[in-house]
C-alpha positions as CSV (number, residue, x, y, z in Angstrom):
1,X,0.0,0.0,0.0
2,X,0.9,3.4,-0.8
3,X,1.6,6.1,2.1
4,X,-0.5,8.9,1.6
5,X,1.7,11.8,1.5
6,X,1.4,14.6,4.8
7,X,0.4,17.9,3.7
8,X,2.5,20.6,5.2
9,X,4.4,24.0,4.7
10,X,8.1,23.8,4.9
11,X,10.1,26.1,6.9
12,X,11.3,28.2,4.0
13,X,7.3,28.2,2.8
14,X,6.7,29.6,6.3
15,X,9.5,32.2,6.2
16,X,8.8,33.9,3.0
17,X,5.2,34.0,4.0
18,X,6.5,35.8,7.6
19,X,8.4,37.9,5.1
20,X,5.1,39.0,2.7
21,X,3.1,39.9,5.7
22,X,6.6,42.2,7.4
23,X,6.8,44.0,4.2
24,X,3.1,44.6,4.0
25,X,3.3,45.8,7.7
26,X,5.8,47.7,7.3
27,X,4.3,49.8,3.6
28,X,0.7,49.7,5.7
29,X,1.5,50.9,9.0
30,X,2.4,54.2,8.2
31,X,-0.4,55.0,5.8
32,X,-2.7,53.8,8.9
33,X,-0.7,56.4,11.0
34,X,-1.2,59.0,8.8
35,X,-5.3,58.3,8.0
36,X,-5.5,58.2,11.6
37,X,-3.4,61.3,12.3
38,X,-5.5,63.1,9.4
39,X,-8.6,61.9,11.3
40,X,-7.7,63.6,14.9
41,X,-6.8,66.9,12.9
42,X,-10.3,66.5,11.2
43,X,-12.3,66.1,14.3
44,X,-10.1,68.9,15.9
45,X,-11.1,70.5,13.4
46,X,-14.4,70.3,13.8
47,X,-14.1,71.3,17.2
48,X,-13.1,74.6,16.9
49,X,-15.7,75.3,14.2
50,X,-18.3,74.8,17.1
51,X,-16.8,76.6,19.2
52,X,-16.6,79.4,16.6
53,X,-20.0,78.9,16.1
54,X,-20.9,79.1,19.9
55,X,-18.8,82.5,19.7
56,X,-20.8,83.8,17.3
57,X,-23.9,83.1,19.1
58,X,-22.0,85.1,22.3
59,X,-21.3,88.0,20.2
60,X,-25.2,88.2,18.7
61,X,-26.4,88.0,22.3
62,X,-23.9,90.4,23.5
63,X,-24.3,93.3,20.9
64,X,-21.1,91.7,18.9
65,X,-19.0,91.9,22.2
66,X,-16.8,88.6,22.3
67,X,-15.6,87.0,25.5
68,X,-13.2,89.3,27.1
69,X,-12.0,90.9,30.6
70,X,-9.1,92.9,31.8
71,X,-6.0,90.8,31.6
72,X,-4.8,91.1,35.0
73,X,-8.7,91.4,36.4
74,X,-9.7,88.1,36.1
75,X,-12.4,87.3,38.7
76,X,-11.5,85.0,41.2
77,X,-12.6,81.2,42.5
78,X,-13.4,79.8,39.0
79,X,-10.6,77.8,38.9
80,X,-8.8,76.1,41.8
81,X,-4.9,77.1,40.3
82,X,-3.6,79.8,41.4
83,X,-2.4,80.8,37.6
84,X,-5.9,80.8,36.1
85,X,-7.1,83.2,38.9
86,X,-4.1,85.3,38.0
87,X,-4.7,85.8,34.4
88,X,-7.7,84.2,33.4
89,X,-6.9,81.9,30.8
90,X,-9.4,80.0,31.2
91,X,-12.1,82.6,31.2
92,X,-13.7,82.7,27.5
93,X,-14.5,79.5,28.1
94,X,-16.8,79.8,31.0
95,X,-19.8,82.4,28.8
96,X,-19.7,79.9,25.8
97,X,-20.5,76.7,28.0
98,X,-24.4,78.0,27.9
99,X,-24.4,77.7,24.0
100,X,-21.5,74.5,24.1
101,X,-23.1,72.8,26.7
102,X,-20.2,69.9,26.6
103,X,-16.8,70.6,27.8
104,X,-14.9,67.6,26.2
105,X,-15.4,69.9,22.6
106,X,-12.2,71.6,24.0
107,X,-10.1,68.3,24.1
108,X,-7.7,68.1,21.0
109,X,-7.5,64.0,20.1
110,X,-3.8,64.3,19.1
111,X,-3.1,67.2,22.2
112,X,-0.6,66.6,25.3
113,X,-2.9,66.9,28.2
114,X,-3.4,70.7,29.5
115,X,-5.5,70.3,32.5
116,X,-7.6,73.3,34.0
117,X,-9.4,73.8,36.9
118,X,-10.7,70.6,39.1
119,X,-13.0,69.5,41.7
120,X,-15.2,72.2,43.2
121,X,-14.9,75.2,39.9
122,X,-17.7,75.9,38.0
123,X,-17.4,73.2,35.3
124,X,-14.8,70.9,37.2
125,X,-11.3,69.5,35.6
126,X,-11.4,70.4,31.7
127,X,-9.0,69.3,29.6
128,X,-8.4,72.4,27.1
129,X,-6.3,72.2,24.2
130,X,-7.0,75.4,22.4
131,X,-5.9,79.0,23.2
132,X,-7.9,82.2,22.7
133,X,-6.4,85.5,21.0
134,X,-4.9,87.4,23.7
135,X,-5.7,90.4,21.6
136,X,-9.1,89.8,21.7
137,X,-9.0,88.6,25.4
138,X,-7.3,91.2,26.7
139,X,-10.6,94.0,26.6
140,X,-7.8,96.5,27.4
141,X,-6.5,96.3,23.4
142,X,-9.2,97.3,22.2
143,X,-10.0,94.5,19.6
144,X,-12.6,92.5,21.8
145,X,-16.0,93.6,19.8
146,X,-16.9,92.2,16.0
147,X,-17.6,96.0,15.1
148,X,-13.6,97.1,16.2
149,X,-12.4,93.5,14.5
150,X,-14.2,94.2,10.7
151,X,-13.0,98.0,11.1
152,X,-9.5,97.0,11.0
153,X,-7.4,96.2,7.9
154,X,-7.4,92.8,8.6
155,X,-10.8,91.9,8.0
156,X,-12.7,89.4,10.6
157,X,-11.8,86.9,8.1
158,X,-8.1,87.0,8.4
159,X,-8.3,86.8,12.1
160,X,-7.9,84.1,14.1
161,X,-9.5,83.9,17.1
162,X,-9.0,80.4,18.3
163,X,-6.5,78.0,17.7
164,X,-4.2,74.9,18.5
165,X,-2.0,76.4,21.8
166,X,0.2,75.1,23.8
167,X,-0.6,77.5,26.6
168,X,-4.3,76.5,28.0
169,X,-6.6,78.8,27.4
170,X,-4.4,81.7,25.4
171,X,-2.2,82.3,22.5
172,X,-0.7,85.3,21.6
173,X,2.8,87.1,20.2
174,X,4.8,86.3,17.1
175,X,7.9,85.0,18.5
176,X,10.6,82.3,18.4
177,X,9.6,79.8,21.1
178,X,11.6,80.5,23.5
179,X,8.9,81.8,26.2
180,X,7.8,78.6,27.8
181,X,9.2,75.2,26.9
182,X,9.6,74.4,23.1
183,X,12.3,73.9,20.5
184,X,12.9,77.3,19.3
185,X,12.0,78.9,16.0
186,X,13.2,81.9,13.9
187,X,11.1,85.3,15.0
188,X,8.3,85.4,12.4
189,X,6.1,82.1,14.0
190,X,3.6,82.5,15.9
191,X,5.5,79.9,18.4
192,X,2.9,79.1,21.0
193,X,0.3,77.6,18.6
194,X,3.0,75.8,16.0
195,X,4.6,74.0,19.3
196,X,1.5,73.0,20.5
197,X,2.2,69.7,21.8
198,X,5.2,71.3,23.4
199,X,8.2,71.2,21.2
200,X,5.9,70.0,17.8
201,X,3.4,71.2,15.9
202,X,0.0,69.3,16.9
203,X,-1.0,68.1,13.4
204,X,2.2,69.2,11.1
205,X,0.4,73.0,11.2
206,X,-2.6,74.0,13.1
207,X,-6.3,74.5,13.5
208,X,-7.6,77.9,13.2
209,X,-11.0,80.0,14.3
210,X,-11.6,83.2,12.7
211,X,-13.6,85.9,13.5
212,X,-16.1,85.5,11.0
213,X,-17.2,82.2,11.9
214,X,-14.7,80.1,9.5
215,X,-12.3,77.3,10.3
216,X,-9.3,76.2,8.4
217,X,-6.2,74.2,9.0
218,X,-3.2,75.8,7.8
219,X,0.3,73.7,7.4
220,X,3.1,74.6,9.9
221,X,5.6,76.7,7.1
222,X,2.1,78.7,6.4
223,X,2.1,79.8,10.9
224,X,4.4,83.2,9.7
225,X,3.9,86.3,10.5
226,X,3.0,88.3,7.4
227,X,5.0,91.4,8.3
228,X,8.8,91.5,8.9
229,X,10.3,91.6,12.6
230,X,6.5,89.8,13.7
231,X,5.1,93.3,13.8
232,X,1.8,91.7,13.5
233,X,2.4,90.7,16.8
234,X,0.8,94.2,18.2
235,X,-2.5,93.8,16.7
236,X,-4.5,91.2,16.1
237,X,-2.9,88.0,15.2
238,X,-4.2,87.8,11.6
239,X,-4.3,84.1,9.1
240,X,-0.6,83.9,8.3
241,X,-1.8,83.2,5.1
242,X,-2.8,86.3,4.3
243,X,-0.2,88.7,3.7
244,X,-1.5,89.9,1.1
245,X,-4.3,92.1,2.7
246,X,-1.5,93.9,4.4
């Protein structure tokens, strides 16, 4: 009688197979990083458009007045950390929680963690991954109403009001880095939001809100001041992108 013969892969069958599937991985894997990467900046994205969208409905409530206080008058007790009561960082996000109504909208999905506030404040512990113009903050500059905003030469279009930070609650100032923790650039970035993990960009460029209502990602060689020196950097941080309006 005949032996019926064993069906079975040889080793060398079994390695070049092992091999296929490491070379697929290794072609695949990155193009899953980068659809998932393009994903969080999407839904980042996203977020900021609501929250544009909730500013909006603040400044139509409020005679075209957008969140804003003295810089150094920040009322106290909202937040537990000693910082936020100091300069109120944290504040524009307090008036747009009646139109947000969900504080996890301010949670980045490719952000470091930037923790505000905590048991006992208003809203609790929110994890806040975006940063508010200072210049429009700061009531004292006098760029904190729609009205004062369209009247400039920017145009509420070309200015950003909200975007990627890596300071909690703020951005502001066209400079190199170097104020706070972050790899240095030259003079013309607008630092603070193209190192917003800390010493990287957040999404290879950033999330922006502008004052009309628009959001828009711009890459990270487009976050440049449009003026030479960042002169910009004393009036309303404006889309980098649009120097020509200048």
């Amino acid at each position: 009688m005949q032996k019926r013969k064993k069906l079975a892969f040889t080793l060398i069958e079994l390695l070049v197979v092992i091999a296929i599937i490491a070379i697929l991985a290794a072609i695949l894997f990155p193009v899953f990083a980068q659809a998932r990467a393009k994903a969080q900046q999407i839904s980042c994205l996203s977020n900021l458009k609501q929250i544009s969208t909730a500013m909006q409905m603040y400044a139509q409530d409020y005679d075209e007045w957008m969140p804003a206080v003295n810089f150094a008058g920040y009322p106290q007790g909202l937040w537990g950390s000693p910082i936020w009561n100091q300069y109120g960082w944290g504040y524009m996000w307090i008036p747009l929680q009646p139109y947000i109504k969900n504080t996890q909208i301010y949670t980045c999905p490719s952000a470091n963690s930037q923790i505000i506030g905590g048991p006992g404040d208003q809203y609790g512990a929110i994890n806040l991954s975006y940063g508010y113009n200072e210049y429009i903050y700061n009531i004292q500059h006098g760029w904190s109403s729609l009205a004062a905003l369209g009247g400039s030469q920017y145009g509420v279009a070309s200015i950003a009001v909200v975007a990627d930070s890596r300071f909690a609650g703020i951005f502001n100032d066209w400079d190199n880095g170097s104020t706070g923790s972050g790899t240095p650039y030259q003079l013309t970035f607008l630092a603070r939001v193209a190192l917003a993990n800390g010493t990287t960009p957040r999404h290879e460029g950033s999330n922006f809100a502008f004052a009309d209502g628009h959001a828009k990602f711009i890459p990270e060689a487009g976050i440049i001041c449009p003026q030479p020196g960042g002169a910009a950097g004393e009036y309303p941080i404006v889309n980098p992108a649009a120097a020509s309006q200048l």
